[in-house]
C-alpha positions as CSV (number, residue, x, y, z in Angstrom):
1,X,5.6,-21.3,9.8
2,X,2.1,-21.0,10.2
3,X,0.0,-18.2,7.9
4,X,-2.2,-15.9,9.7
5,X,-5.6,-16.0,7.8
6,X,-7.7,-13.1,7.8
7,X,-10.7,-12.2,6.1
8,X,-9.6,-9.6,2.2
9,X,-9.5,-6.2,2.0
10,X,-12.0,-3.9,0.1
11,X,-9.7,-1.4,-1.0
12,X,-6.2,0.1,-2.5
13,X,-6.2,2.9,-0.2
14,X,-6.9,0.0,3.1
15,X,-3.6,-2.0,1.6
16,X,-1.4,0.9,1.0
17,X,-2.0,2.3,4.7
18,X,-1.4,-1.8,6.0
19,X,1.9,-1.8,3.9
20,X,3.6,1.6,3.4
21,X,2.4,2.8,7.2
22,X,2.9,0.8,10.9
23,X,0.4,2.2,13.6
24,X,2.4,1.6,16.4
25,X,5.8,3.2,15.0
26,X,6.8,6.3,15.9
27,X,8.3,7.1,12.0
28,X,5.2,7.4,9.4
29,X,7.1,4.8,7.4
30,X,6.9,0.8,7.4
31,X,9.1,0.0,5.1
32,X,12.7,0.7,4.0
33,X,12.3,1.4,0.6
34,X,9.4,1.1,-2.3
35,X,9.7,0.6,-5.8
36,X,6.9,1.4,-8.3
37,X,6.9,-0.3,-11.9
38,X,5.0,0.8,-15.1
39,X,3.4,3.8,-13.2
40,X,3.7,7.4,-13.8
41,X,5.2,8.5,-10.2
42,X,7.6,6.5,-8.2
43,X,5.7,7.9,-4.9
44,X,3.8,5.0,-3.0
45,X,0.9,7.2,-2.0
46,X,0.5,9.3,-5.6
47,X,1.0,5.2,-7.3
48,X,-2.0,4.0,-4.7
49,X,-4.1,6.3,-6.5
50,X,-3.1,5.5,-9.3
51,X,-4.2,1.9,-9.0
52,X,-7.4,3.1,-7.3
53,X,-8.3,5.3,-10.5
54,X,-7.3,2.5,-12.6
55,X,-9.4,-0.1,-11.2
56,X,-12.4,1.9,-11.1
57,X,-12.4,2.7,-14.6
């Protein structure tokens, strides 16, 4: 297998649309399931902000 390397991201709320969200699919979902650890919310878009906030403070 040979990694596709791309140039980093700048932002939480860039990764979270790239993993939670496929473009080209017709469901707004990418993946089957999520799980959230040490947050307050086990929602992937309320824990993405999280994070964000987090970071920035």
């Amino acid at each position: 297998m040979v990694p596709n390397v791309t140039r980093g991201g700048a932002s939480f709320k860039g990764a979270a649309a790239y993993y939670l969200h496929d473009k080209e699919a017709e469901a707004n979902v990418r993946v089957a399931w999520t799980e959230t650890v040490n947050l307050i919310t086990t929602d992937p878009d309320k824990a993405m902000r999280v994070m964000a906030a987090t970071a920035m403070a």
